[in-house]
N, C-alpha and C positions, 0 to 999 in steps of 0.2 A: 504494500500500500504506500502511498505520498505520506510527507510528513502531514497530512489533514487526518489521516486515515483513509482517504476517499480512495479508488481505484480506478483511474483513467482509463478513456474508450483506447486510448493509444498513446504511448510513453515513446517520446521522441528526443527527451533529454537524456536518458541515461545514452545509448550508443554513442551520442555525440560526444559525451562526456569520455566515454573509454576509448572512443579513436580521436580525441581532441589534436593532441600532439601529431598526428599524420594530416588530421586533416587543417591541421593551421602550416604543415609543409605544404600543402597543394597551393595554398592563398601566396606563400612567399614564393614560389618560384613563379606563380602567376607576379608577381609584383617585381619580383627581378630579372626574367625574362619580357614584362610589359606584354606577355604573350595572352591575350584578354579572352579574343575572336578567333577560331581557329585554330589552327597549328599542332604541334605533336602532342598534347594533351587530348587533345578531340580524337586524333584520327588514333590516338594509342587505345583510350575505350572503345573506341568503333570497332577495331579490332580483336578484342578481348571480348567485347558483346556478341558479335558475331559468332566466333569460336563456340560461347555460353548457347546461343542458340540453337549450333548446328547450321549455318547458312553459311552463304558466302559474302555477304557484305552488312553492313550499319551504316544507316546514316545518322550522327544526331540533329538534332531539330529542338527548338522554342522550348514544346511542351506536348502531350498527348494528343490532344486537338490537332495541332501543325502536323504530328506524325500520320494521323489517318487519312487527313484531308489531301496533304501532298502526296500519301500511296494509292490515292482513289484516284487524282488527277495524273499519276504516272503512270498509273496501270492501262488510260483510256478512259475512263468514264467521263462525259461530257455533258454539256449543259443539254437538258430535256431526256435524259435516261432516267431510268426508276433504278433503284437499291434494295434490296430487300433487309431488313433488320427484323431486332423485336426491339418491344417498349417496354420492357424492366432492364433496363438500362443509364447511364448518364447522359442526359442531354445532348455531351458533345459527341455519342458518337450520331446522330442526326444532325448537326451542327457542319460535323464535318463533309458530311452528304451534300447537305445543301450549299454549301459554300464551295462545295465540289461542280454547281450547276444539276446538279440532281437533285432527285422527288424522294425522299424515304418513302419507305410502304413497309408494313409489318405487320408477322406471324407470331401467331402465342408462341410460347415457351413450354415444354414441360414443366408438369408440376412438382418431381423429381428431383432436376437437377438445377432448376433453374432457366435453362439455357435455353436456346434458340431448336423448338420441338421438329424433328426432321419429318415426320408425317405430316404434322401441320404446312409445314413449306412443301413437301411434294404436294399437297392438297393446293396451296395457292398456287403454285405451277403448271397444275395439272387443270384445274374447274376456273382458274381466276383469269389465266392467262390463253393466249392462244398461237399459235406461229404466222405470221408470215407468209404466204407462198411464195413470192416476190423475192424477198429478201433473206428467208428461211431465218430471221429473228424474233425472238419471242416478245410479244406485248401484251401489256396489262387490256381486258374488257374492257374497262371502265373507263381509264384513264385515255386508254390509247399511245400512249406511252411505251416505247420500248424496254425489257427489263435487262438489264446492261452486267447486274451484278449483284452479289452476298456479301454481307458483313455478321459474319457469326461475334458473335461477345462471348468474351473465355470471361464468366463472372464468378467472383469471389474467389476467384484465383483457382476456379476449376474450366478446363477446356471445353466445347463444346462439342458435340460427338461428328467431328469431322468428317468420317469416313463418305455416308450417304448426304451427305452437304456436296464434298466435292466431288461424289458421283454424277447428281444433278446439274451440277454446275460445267461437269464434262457433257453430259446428255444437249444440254441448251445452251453452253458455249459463254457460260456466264466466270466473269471477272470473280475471284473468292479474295475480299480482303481481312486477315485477322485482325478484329482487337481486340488484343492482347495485356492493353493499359491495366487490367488487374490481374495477371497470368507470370509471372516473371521467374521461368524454371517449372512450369507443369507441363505434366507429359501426356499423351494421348496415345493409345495403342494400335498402330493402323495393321489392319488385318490386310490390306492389300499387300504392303510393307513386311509385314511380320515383325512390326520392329515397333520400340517407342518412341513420338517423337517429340517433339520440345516446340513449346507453345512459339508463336513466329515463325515456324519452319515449314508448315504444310503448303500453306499458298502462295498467289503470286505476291502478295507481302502482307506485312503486320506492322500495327503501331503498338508502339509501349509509349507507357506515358509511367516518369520519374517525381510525379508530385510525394511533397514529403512524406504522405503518407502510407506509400506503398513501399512493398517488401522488397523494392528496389528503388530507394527513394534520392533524393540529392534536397539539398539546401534551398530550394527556388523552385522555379520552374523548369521543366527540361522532356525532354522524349527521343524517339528514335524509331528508323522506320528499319526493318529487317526484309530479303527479301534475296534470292538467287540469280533473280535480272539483273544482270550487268547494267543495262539499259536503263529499265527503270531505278538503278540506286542514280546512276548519272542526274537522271531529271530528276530527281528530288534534293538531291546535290546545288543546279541549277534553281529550283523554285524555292527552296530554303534561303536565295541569298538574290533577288532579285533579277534570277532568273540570265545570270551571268555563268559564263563557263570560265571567263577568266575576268577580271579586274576592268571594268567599265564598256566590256562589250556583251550587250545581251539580247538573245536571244528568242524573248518572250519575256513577259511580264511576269515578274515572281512575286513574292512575299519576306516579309525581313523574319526570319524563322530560325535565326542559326542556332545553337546551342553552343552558351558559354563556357569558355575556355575551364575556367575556373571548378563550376557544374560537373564538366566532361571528368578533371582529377577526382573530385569528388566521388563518383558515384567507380569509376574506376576501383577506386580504393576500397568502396564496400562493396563493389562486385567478387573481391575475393571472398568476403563472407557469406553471400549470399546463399549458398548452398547449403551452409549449417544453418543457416538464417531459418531456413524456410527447412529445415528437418528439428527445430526445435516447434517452429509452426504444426509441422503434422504432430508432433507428440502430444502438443496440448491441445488438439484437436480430438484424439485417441482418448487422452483424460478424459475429457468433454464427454466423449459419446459414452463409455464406461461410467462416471459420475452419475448421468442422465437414463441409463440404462432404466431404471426403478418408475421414469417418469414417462416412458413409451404409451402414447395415447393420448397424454395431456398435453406434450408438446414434441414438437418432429424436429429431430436431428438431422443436420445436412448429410444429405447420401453421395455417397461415390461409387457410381459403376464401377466395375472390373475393368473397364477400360480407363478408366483415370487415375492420374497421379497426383492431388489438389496440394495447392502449398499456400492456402487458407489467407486471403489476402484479407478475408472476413471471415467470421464464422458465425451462420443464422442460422436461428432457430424457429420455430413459428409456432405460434397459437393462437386461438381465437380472442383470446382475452390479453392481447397486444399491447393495449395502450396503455393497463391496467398495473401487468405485467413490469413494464418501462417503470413508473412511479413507482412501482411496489421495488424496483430495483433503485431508484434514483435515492428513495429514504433509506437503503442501507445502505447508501456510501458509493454504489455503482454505477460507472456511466455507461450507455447502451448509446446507438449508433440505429437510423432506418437506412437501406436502401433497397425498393428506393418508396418514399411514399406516397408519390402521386404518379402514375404509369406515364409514359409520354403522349401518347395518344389520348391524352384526358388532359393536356397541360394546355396553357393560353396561347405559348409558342409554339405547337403546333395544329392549332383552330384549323388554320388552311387545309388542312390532308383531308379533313373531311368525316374524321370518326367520330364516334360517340362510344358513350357507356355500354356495356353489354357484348363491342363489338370482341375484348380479347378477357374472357370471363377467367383465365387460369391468372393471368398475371394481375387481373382486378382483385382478384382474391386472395392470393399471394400479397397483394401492398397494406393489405388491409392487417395480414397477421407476423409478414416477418420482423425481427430484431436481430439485430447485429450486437451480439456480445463481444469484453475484450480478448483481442487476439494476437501477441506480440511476443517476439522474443525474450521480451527483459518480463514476461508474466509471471509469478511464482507460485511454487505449487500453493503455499498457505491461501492468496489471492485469487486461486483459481478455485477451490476449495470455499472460499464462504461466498464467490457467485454461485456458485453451485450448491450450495444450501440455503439460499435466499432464494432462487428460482422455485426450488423441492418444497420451501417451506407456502411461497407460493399457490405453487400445484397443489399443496395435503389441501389450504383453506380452499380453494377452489373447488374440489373435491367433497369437501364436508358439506357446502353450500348449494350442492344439486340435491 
């Protein structure tokens, strides 16, 4: 616990604290090399990231947002193409769509895993859409609109079951971009493959987004876009920095999106630990479901397929007595975290698309009962231990009062 007693949704002082002395070297050689923008500090992470992925290239980029939007417009998607997502998600990954010149459109999710439900999307592909003869590309009925491409979401640091995503996507010739902005070292097991693979690596690219509070986080802002295309790392290279391939000749209008010098050492530095990082994450995740085992019925523990390796970027739980739950946690000292609690397709920024209530009933229902418990490396077991006797204690009154 804090010297309050309280127990934080997420403890971002202590790391900083035990890698102080490294990472106030990263600031000095930033400051005597004046090396700010660019240079071997960037391109040395981008290289170690890659590696961590499994790919062939990284680009860094701004922030999460910059990483998805510039791998949607590298890959080809163009103004008046549709995107396929879901709406339990963050905002920017339809942010980045639209600012890509594309329409989001979105399929429920499994109740499960969360994620983006592969039957549901063969269902909108199959009844929602239609081919072409002409052109042998698929378009939305309604919209009329071409469908260009997927944006699966690897959320709470669990992959999305990629296999029949990028079947489909090979079937209709659609563009598959990861985001991966809560995924950083989760594996997915492709039975085409016969192998694991590591979240960023399946398609034609992925963004990761570095905000402080993910399991691969940096001081600020930051991201990166992962991805096997020579090609398109080039144009994202080019659109990160205004669209220049060298020093005031450019080629198309870019965006100022570079990722700082500074950021790059940073997160370098905790990319060496990221792997015990996020296996101190599954342990207390293990705890968690063991802990909770007694309360099966009254509230659902996050599942992980046999084909997933999650590295718990969150970890929710869900009940119907949600909100209840929260405060009943806040007065013993706990803080809880929602994501997410308004679906997007129900938000005021996306009025335009055209949905309403009822239209995506799994993820309407899901907003209404998840919470995000803490879930961090520096969590101890004592602190782990009386959230989980304040949930239990919970559950008994809940229980007594039916």
């Amino acid at each position: 616990m804090t010297g309050n007693g309280k127990i934080p949704f997420l403890d971002l002082i202590t790391p900083h604290r035990e890698l102080e002395e490294e990472l106030v070297a990263v600031f000095r050689n930033a400051l005597e090399t004046a090396g700010f923008i660019g240079g071997p500090m960037v391109e040395d992470f981008e290289e170690d990231f890659a590696q961590f992925c499994d790919v062939e290239y990284c680009v860094g980029v701004g922030s999460g947002t910059d990483a998805l939007r510039f791998a949607l417009i590298a890959a080809g998607i163009s103004p008046g193409d549709t995107v396929v997502t879901v709406p339990n998600t963050f905002i920017a990954t339809t942010e980045a769509i639209s600012q890509a010149g594309a329409r989001p459109d979105f399929v429920d999710i499994d109740e499960r895993t969360y994620t983006i439900d592969p039957s549901k999307l063969q269902e909108y592909l199959e009844t929602r859409c239609y081919i072409d003869r002409a052109t042998e590309k698929l378009f939305n009925k309604k919209t009329r609109r071409p469908i260009a491409g997927i944006v699966p979401v690897h959320l709470y640091g669990q992959m999305a079951d990629m296999g029949p995503i990028l079947e489909f996507a090979q079937r209709y010739n659609l563009i598959v971009v990861e985001d991966a902005c809560q995924a950083h070292g989760a594996k997915y097991f492709s039975k085409k493959e016969n192998c694991w693979k590591r979240a960023g690596s399946m398609s034609r690219a992925a963004a990761f987004s570095f905000y402080p509070g993910k399991n691969l986080g940096a001081c600020g802002e930051a991201g990166a876009v992962t991805t096997n295309d020579k090609e398109l790392a080039q144009k994202v290279r080019m659109l990160r920095d205004h669209g220049q391939p060298q020093k005031y000749y450019h080629e198309f209008e870019g965006y100022n999106g570079r990722l700082d010098a500074i950021q790059a050492g940073i997160l370098r530095l905790k990319l060496e630990h990221l792997e015990e990082w996020n296996k101190q994450r599954r342990d207390i995740a293990d705890r968690y479901q063991e802990l909770f085992r007694l309360a099966a019925g009254s509230i659902t523990v996050p599942h992980e397929p046999a084909w997933a390796r999650a590295v718990y970027h969150l970890y929710v739980i869900r009940t119907e007595n949600r909100d209840q739950l929260k405060h009943h946690l806040f007065e013993a000292g706990i803080a809880t975290g929602i994501h997410y609690p308004m679906p997007l397709h129900l938000q005021k920024a996306c009025r335009n698309l055209g949905y309403k209530e009822g239209d995506f009933p799994v993820t309407e229902k899901l907003a209404l009962e998840i919470l995000s418990l803490p879930v961090y490396p520096q969590l101890q077991l004592d602190q782990q231990r009386h959230i989980a006797k304040a949930v239990m204690e919970f559950v008994a009154v809940q229980a007594t009062a039916r």
